[in-house]
N, C-alpha and C positions, 0 to 999 in steps of 0.2 A: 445798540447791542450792549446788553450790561458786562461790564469788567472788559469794556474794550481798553486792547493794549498797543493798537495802531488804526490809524484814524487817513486814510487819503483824501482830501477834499478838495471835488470839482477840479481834477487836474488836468491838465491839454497837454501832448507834445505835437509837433511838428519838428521834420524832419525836409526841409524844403516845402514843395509840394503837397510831400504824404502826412499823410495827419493820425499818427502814430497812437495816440492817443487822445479821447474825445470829450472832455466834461469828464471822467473818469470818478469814483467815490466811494468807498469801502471799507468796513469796519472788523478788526480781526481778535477776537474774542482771546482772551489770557488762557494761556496751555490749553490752547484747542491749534487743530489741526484743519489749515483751510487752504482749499484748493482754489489753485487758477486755471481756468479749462477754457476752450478755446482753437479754431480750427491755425491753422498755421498762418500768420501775419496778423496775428488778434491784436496786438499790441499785449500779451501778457511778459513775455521778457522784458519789453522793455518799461511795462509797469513795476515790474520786478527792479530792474537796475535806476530807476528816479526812486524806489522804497530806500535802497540800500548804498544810496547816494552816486551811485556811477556818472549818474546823466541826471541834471536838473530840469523841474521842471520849469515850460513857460507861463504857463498860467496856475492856480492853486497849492494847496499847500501839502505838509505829509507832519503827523502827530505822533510823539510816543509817548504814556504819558502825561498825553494831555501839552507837552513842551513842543514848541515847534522845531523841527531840524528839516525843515526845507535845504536850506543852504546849509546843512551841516556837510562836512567831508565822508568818507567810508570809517576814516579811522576815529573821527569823531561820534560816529556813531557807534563804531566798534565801543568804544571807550562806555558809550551806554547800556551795552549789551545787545547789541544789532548786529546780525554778521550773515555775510554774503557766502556760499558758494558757488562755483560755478558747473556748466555740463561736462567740461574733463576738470578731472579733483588734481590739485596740485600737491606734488607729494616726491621727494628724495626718494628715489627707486633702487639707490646704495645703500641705504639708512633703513636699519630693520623696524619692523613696525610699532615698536613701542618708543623708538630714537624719533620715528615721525611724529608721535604723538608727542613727548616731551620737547618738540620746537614749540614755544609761544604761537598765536595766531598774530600777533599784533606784530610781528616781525615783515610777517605777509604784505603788510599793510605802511609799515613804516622803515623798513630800512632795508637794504641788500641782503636780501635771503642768504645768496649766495658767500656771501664777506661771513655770512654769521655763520655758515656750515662750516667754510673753509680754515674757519679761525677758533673752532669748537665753543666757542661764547654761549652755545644756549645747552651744552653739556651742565643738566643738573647734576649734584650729590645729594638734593634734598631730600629724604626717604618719604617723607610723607607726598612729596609731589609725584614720585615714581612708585607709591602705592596708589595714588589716588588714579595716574595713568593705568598701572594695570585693573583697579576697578573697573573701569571707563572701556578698556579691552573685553572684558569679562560681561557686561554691560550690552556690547555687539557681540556679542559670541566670537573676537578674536583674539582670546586670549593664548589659544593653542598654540597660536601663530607668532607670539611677541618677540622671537629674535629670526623671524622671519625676515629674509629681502621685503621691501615693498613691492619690488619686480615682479616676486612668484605668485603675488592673488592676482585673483581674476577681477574683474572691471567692478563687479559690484562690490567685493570685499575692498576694493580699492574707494569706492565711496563712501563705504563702514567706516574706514579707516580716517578719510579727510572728516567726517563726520567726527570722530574719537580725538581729534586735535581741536576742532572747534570745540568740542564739550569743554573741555582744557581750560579754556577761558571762561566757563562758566557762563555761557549768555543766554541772555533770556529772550530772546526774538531768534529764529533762525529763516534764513530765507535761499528756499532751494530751488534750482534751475533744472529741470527734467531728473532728480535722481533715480529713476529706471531706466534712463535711455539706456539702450544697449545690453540689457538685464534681463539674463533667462527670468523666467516666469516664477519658477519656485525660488529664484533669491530676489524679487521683484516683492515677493509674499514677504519676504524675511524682514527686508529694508523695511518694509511698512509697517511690521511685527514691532522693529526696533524703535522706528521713531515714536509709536504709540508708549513702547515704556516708558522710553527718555519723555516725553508727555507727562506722563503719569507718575515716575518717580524722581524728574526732576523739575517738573514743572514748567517746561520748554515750550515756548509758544512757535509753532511751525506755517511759512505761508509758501507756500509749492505751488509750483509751473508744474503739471504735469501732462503727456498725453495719452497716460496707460490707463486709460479710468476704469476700466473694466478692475483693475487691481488698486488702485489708488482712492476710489469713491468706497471701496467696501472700510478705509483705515478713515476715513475724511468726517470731521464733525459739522463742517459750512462748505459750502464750493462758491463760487462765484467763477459765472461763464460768460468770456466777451467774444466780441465780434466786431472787425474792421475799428475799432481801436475803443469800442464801449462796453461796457456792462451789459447784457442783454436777459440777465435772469441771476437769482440769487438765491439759496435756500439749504435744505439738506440736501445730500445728495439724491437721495428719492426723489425728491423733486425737482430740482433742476435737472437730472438725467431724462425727463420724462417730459420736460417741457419743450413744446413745439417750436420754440421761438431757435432753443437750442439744436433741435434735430435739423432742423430747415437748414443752420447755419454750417452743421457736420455733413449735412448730404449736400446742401449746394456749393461746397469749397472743396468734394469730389468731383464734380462733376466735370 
């Protein structure tokens, strides 16, 4: 794939027994938007968490850059511009929405969140950091909201939100774990709305688990679809939604 900006090759997990993940291999094209699709126990989470270093793999490797960081840590990769969320967004529910955004992400990752709230350490005065916060608000359409509780959004304005502390750090990989689970339908459209700009005006490369494809294939530039821990089809969405290999695999993991 030209101007590929992450590279998984021939990866295995196992998990005792289960064989999590199979020869695995995938290439994810710079500020494009590419999906991981997959009936449930596909091995896409957890292809997701050896991407963003949670869980190593046992066999092959993972590229960014062309640099290997198989064995790199979360925060090491952090440190690259790689950055994990997870399916509930971690977020101070006291701390109004623009305090959540001006927490660092690398704190998440490296020291006691909680030491850092309770001791005000990540209280900027910087103005150009809490301009460039409220850009990033305005950005998700939540600026309305910036001396808002975190409490008072609802589940998807709450992933807007972890989403708008991750831009914070500026990264250029983002890697996301179901971000519509749980998301009415017209802010399922919105999230997808969002991450296509932050694409487009910040150049944000996005690799997504999702299982909303009805809503998630229409925003998607690549997909790649597995089954029992493989790749089983790869393309635009047009095409892999259409491929037999993939329906077989969505209607026989009903059944």
């Amino acid at each position: 794939m030209e101007g590929t900006v992450l590279r998984v090759n021939s990866v295995s997990k196992r998990f005792g027994g289960l064989v999590a993940l199979d020869n695995v291999s995938l290439e994810v094209g710079r500020s494009t938007i590419t999906l991981l699709i997959g009936p449930n126990g596909s091995g896409k989470t957890t292809l997701i968490n050896v991407v963003g270093g949670v869980l190593k793999p046992d066999t092959g490797a993972i590229y960014y850059e062309d640099k290997d960081i198989t064995y790199m840590s979360p925060a090491e990769r952090f440190r690259l511009g790689i950055v994990r969320t997870f399916q509930t967004p971690q977020l101070f529910s006291s701390l109004s929405v623009l305090e959540n955004v001006l927490i660092p992400s690398k704190y998440f990752l490296e020291e006691n969140v909680l030491d850092i709230v309770l001791s005000n350490r990540w209280v900027t005065k910087d103005r150009e950091q809490v301009q460039r916060a409220l850009e990033i608000l305005s950005l998700l359409r939540l600026d309305h909201l910036w001396d808002a509780p975190a409490s008072s959004l609802s589940g998807g304005q709450m992933k807007l939100l972890e989403l708008g502390r991750i831009l914070m750090s500026e990264p250029r990989v983002v890697l996301l774990d179901e971000p519509l689970a749980g998301v009415n339908p017209a802010l399922a459209r919105e999230i997808m709305k969002r991450l296509r700009e932050i694409r487009d005006e910040l150049g944000v490369t996005f690799l997504i688990v999702e299982h909303r494809l009805d809503l998630a294939s229409s925003y998607a530039d690549y997909v790649y679809a597995m089954h029992r821990g493989s790749v089983i089809s790869r393309g635009t969405p047009d095409v892999v939604l259409k491929d037999p290999l993939v329906l077989e695999a969505y209607i026989g993991s009903s059944r």
